[in-house]
N, C-alpha and C positions, 0 to 999 in steps of 0.2 A: 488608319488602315493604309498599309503600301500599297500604291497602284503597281498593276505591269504595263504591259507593254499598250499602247498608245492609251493611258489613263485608264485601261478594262483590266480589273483583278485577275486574280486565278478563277472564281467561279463563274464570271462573265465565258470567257475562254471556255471553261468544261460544257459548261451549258451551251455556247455554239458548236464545238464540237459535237454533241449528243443531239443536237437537229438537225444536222448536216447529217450525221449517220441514219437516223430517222427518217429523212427524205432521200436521202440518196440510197441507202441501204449496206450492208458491210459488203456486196461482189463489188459493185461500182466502186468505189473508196478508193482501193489501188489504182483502180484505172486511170479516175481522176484526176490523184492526187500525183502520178505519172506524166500526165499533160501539163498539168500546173508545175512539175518540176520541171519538164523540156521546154517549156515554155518562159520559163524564170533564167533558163540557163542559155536559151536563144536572149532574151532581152541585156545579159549581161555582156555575151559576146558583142553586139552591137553595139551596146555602153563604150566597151574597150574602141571596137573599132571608129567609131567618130571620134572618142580621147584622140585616140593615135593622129586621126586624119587631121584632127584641129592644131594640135603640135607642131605636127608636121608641117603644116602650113602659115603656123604663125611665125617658127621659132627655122624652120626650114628643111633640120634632119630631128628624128626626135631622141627624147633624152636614151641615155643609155641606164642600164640600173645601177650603176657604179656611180654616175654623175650626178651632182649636187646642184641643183636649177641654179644656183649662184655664183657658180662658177665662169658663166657666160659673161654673166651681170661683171663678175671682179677681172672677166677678162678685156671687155670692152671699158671700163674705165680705164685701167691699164694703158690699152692703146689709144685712147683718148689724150692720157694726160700725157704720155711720151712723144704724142701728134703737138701738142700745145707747148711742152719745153723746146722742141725743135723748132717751132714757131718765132718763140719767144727768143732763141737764140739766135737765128737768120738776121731778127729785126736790127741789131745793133749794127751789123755787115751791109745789111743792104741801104740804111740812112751815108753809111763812111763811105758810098761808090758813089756820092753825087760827080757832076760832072766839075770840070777845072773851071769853063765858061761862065756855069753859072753863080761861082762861088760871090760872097756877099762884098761890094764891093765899098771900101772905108767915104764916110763922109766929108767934103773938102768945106772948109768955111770961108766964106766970102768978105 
């Protein structure tokens, strides 16, 4: 037999439905089922807004709907690895600036 929705078939589901009607009665129904949707629709805006808030503060601005989360990511290696050839290219300049005094001075034999 297929289950639905969290492992309760379709006749679990009918059959809570039909005591929920049974106790509550069919004027209530609307009512309630009104607060359960303002209230579903309060808990979601919430949801969004601490997403937003947590983004925002991990990442600093937050994403835009155009942008791809990994974009940040391929943009910070980028200036990483272009930080490190510059690097890498200084070093050979700055070992050739030794001073004249202290260059190595030839061994005499006695």
């Amino acid at each position: 037999m297929v289950e639905g929705f969290l492992g309760i078939g379709f006749w679990e589901i009918l059959l809570v439905f039909v005591v929920i009607i049974a106790i509550l009665g069919p004027r209530r129904l609307p009512e309630i089922a009104g607060r359960l949707g303002t209230l579903f629709r309060r808990l979601k805006m919430a949801s969004h807004d601490l997403t937003s808030a947590l983004t925002t503060e991990v990442e600093g601005t937050p994403l835009k709907k155009d942008e791809n989360p990994l974009d940040s990511l391929k943009k910070a290696a980028i200036d990483f690895k272009s930080s490190l050839t510059k690097e890498v290219d200084d070093a050979p300049a700055k070992e050739d600036k030794t001073p004249q005094g202290e260059a190595e001075e030839p061994e005499t034999q006695a």
